[in-house]
N, C-alpha and C positions, 0 to 999 in steps of 0.2 A: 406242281402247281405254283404259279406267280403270288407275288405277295401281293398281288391288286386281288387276284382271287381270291385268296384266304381270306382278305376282307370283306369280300363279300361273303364269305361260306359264313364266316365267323360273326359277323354284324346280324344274317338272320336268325343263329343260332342263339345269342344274344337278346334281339328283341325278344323270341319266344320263352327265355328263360326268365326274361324279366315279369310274364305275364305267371308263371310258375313259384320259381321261387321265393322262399320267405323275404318279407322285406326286411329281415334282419342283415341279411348279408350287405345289402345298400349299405344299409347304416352304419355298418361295422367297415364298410370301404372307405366313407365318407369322414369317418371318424379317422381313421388311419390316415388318410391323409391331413387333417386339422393337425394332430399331433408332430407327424412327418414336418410339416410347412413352419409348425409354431418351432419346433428345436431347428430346426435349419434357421429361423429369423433369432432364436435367442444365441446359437451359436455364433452368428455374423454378428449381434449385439457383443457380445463377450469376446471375441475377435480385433473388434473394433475397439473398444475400452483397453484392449493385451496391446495391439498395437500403438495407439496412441500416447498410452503412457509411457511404454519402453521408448517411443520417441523422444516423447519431453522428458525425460531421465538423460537417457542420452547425449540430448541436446544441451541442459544444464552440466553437464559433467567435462562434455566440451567447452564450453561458456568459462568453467571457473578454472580450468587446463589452459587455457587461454592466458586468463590473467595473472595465474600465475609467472606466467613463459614472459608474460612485458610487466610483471614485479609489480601487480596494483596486491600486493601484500601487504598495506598500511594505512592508515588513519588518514592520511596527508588529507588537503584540502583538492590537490589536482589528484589525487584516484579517487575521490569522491565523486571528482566530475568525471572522469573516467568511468566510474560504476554508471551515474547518469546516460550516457552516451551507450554505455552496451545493454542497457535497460530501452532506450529506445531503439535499439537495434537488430531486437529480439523481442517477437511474443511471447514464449513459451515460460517467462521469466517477467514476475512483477517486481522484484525485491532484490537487493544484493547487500550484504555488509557481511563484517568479520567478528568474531567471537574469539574469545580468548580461550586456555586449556580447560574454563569450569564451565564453557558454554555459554557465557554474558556476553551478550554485542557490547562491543566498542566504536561499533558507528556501524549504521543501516541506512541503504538508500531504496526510496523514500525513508524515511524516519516513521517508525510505528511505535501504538502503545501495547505494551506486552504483559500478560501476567507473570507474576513473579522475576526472580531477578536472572535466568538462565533462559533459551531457548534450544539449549541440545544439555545431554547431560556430560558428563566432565568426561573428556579425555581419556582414554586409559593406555598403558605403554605400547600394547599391541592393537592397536586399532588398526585398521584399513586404514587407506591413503582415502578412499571415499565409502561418505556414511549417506544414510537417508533414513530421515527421518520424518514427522506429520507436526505441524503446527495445530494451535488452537484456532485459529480463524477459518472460515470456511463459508461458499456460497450456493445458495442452492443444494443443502446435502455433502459438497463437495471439500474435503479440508484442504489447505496448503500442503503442501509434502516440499517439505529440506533437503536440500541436497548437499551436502560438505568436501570442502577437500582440503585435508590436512596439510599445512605447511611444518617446517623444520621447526621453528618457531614453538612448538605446541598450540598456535592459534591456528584455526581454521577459518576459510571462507564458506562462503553460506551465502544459498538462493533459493527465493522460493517459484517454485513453480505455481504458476497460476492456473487457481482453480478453472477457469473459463475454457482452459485445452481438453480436462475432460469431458466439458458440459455436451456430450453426447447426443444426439437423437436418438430416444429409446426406442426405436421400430415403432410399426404400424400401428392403427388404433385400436385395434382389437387386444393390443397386451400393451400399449403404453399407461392404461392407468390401472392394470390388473398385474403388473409385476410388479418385485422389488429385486432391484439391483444392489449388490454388493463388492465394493473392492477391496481385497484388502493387501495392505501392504505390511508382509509377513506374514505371521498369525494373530499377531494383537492390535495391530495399527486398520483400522477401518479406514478409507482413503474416500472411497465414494458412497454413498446410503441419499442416495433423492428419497427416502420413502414418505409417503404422506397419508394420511389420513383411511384413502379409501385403499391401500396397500396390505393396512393391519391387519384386516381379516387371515390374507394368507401368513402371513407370522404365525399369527395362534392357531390357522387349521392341517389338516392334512392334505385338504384337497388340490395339488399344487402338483405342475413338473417343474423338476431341477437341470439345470445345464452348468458345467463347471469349464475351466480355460484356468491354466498358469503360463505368466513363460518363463519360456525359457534362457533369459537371459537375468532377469528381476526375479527377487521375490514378491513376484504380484500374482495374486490369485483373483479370477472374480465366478461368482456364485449367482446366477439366475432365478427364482422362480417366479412362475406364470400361474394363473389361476386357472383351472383343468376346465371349469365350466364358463371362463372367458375362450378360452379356446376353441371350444366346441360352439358358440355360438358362432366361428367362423363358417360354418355348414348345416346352420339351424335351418337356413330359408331354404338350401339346396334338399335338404331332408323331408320338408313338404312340399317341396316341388316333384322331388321324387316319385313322392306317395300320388302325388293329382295327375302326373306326367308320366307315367307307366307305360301306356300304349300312344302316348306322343312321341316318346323316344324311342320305340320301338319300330316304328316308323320312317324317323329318322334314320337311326342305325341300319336300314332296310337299304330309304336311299343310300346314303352315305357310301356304303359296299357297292352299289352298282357305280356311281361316276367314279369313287376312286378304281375300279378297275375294269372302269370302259376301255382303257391302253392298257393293255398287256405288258409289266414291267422291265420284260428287257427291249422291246422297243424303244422304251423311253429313255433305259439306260444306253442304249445303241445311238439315240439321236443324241443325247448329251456329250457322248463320247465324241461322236462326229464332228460336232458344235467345236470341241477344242481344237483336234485335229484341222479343221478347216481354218482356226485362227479367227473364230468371231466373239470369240472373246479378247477384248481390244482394249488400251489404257488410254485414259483419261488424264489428263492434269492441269492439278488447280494450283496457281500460282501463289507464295511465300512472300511477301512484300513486308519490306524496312519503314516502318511506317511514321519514322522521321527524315528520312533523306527520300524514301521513293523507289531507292533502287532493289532491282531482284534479289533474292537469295535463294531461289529455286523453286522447286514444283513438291506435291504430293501428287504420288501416281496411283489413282481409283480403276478399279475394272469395270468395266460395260461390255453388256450381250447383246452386239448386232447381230440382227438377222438376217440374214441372205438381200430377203426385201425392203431393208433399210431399219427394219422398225426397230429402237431399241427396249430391251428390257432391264425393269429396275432388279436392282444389286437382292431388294428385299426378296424376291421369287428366286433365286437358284441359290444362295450365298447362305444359305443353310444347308441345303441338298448338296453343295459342293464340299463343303467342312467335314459333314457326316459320314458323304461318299467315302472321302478323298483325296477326290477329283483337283482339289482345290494345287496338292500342290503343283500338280502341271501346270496349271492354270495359271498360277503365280510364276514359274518357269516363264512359259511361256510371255506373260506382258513382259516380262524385264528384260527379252531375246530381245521385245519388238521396239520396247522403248530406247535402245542401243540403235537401232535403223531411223529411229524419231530423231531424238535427241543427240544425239554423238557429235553431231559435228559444232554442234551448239557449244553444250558441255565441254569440247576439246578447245577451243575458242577461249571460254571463260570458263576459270578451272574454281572460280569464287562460289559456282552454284551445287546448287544440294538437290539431289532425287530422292526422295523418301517413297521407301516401298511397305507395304504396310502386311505384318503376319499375323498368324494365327495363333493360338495357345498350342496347335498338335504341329508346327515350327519345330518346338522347342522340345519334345521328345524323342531327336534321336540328331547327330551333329551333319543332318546330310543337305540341310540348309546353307552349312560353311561350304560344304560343295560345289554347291547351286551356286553362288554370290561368285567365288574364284572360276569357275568356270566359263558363267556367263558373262561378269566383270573386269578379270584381272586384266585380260590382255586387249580391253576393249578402247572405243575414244571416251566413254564416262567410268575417268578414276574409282578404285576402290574407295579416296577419302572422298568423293562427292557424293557416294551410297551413304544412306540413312535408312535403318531399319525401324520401323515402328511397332511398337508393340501394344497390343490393348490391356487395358484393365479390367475391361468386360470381362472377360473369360480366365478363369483361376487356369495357371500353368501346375500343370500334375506332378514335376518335380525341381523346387526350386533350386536346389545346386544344381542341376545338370543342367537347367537354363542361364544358370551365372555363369558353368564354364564354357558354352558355346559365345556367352556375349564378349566374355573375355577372351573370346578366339580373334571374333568377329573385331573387337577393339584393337586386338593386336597387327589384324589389317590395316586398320589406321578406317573401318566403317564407324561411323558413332552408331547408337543405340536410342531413343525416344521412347517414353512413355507416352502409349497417347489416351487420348480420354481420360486425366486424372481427375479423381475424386470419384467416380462412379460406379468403379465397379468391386472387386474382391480385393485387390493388391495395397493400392494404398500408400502409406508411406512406407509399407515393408518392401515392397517392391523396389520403391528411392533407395531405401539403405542397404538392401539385400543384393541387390541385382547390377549396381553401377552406372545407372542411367546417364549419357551424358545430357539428354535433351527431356525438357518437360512438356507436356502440349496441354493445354486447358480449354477442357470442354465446352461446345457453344451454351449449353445450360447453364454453366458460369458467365458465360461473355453476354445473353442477352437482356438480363437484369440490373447489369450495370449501369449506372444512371438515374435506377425508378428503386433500386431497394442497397438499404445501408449494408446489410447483411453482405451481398453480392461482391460491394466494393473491399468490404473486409475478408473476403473469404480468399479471392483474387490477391489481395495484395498478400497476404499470408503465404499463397503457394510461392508468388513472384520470390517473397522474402526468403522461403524455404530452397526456392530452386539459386536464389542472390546465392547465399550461406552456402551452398553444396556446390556451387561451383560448375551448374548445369545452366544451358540453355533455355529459354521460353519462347516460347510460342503461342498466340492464341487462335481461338479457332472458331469460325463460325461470326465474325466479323461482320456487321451488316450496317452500322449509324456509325457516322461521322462522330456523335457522343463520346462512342467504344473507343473511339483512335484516341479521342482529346483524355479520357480517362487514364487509358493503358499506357501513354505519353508517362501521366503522371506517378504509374506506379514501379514505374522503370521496366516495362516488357515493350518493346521495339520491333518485335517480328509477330505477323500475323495474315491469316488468311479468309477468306469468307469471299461473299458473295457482291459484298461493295466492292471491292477490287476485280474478281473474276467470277462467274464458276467453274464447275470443272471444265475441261475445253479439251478438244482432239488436237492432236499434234501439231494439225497444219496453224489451227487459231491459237494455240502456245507458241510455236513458233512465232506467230507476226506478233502476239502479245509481247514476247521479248524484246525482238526486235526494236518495237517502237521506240523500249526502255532505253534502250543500246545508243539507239541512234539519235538519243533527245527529241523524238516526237510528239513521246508522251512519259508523263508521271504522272502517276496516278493519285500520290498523295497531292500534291500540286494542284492537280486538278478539284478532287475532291476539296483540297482549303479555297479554292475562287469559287469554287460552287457556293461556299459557307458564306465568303465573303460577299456574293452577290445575293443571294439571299438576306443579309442583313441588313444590306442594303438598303435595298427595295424595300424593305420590313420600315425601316428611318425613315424613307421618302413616305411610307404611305400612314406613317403615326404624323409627320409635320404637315403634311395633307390637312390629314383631319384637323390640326389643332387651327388650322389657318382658317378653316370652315366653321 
């Protein structure tokens, strides 16, 4: 029997159970999953908090390794401006000065007021080369946290990390004012505690789930609980709905089983298959523009489902079914055969452009993707170093070394690597530090607030800053207002793509899209700045209009 039919066997057997059975077991389903969804959200909360900080630790301990190696080990008046200049250079760090062997600064930049006369305690013969430790100041819950690095001298330097890198988004609303978060740094130094008012209750009761995270690189530990009856209100409505909706869904579940298996499931598996085989899965690309000179840097290559009869289907209907299948990898196979017949002779031409092809998280489970790439690549007209792999953050990769040693295969061709989608999804900055990333891509969710919310502009420039610092590439994505270009101008990212410049496009319309570029027909950014220009224009003629009226 087909799994269309079991659906339907099972969906009647199902409504009629629902008209039977007690309605405890609902409740007991219903409840299992609040709990299931609530640790899954406090785990990715505690995740978030583990990576984060092991970043900004990291990243101070680089910062004061740094200054050491160009000798700002002193008082002088020019490493003061010096601290000045790596303070503005860096967010993850609001503070820098030096202490002597009993822990008393002898000059801090900015200049702060401190209790009593130390801020680390004395020295001792065997100390580490680097300490860390929690300041009294602190915002939001959040304290300062010390970071040291001993000089020969007995004096060490010292930076504080800024509270604002942990100021976290505590998940959704159903446990953002029902948890209390805690960090601690060791077992005595509390780091993070937002708790407020309406938090106390679970302190003092029992009725709470706990989730724990250390990492493993720090001694940072953080400590979750949620209130058990904030949880459960995620599924209160669903629970009388339940009880009124009995032979409503029962119903449903009825239909449901017949359409899903009106097609008999290997037919539909047999047309899918055919679909690849026939080559109607076909690549798209959306053009990479330099969005201060104008000129190409390449394409990202998207898949699309023609049909026989022309019609195409969106990515959202089968790019599930193919993942799960799959199918996908042929699939992905397959465009990069095709985009070689497309693109080749382009590519061979101008050896300056980039193809980025974009994988999946099951890529990266087993190294037959390095295969695929020298296969179809190596002996082709588009170079190994013009392939660019994209990787998403959507989707958690299942083992991260084995994903680092295939990029460093992949690297070792001389392909780069890209993050794409950053900030959204599981990976993160672990991903940046863990994985080797040469290229960063920034989400259109970040690129279309730019302009209308402060937050937007600071989040963006932060990655730019982060991707500056590590010595990778940027990119943004999702590009639509002439604003975006004049912004992203100003936060040093130069490469970007959207739908002000192209959308995606079939070979032949890439092709002349290039071309134009090639041949000074057209710039796009060019264009786009007289577009801006004639608009202001006109916008002047028709204010002196008025005033003259």
């Amino acid at each position: 029997m087909s799994r269309h039919y079991f659906v339907f066997v099972r969906a009647i057997l199902v409504a009629l159970g629902l008209a039977l059975l007690p309605l405890l077991i609902g409740n007991m389903i219903l409840e299992n999953f609040a709990m299931h969804q609530a640790r899954n959200e406090m785990n990715a909360i505690a995740d978030r908090y583990i990576s984060r900080s092991e970043a900004a630790i990291s990243g101070a301990v680089e910062i004061l390794r740094q200054m050491q190696v160009k000798g700002l080990t002193s008082c002088t008046r020019q490493n003061q401006g010096e601290f000045e200049k790596t303070l503005s250079e860096n967010v993850i760090i609001n503070a820098i000065g030096i202490v002597d062997h009993r822990g008393v600064p002898m000059c801090y930049v900015p200049a702060q007021v401190r209790r009593g006369n130390s801020i680390l305690p004395a020295l001792k013969p065997d100390a580490p080369r680097v300490g860390i430790g929690m300041s009294w100041m602190e915002y939001q819950g959040i304290r300062t946290a010390l970071v040291s690095w001993k000089l020969r001298n007995g004096w060490r330097l010292v930076a504080n990390i800024s509270p604002t890198v942990l100021a976290i988004e505590p998940g959704p609303d159903y446990l953002r004012h029902a948890s209390e978060i805690e960090v601690r740094l060791g077992r005595d130094h509390v780091w993070v505690n937002p708790t407020n008012s309406s938090n106390l209750p679970l302190i003092m009761g029992s009725n709470f789930i706990e989730e724990f995270a250390a990492s493993t690189i720090y001694p940072i530990n953080v400590r979750i609980r949620s209130d058990r009856n904030a949880v459960m209100s995620l599924v209160g409505e669903l629970k009388i709905v339940a009880v009124i909706a009995c032979s409503g869904i029962a119903i449903f579940l009825i239909a449901l089983g017949v359409w899903l298996s009106w097609k008999p499931e290997k037919d539909a598996e047999d047309d899918f298959v055919a679909s690849i085989r026939n080559n109607e899965f076909i690549p798209y690309y959306q053009p990479v523009v330099d969005i201060v000179t104008g000129e190409l840097q390449g394409c990202e290559m998207l898949m699309r489902w023609q049909l026989p009869n022309g019609k195409m289907v969106s990515p959202g209907q089968f790019m599930t079914y193919a993942e799960t299948s799959g199918h996908i990898f042929e699939m992905t196979r397959s465009i990069m055969r095709q985009s070689i017949d497309d693109l080749g002779e382009l590519y061979s031409q101008h050896s300056e452009l980039k193809l980025s092809v974009n994988l999946f998280a099951g890529h990266f489970n087993d190294r037959s993707i390095v295969d695929d790439l020298l296969d179809i690549y190596e002996d082709s007209p588009i170079a190994l170093n013009q392939v660019v792999m994209e990787v998403t953050e959507r989707q958690p990769l299942e083992d991260i070394d084995l994903a680092r040693k295939i990029i460093a295969e992949l690297q070792a061709h001389g392909i780069r690597v890209a993050l794409d989608d950053v900030g959204t999804g599981h990976g993160g900055l672990a991903y940046l530090q863990k994985l080797g990333m040469d290229i960063v891509k920034i989400d259109k969710m970040f690129i279309d607030p730019l302009g209308s919310e402060e937050n937007a502009f600071r989040l963006v420039d932060a990655i730019a800053e982060l991707a500056d610092t590590m010595n990778m590439g940027i990119i943004a994505e999702g590009v639509e207002k002439y604003e975006q270009i004049v912004l992203l101008r100003e936060l040093g990212v130069s490469s970007a793509q959207g739908y002000i410049f192209s959308k995606p496009l079939p070979a032949r319309k890439y092709l002349e899209f290039a071309e134009d570029i090639f041949t000074d027909r057209r710039n796009p950014v060019k264009v786009l700045e007289e577009k801006k220009q004639a608009s202001d224009e006109a916008l002047d003629q028709i204010v002196s209009q008025s005033d003259v009226d």
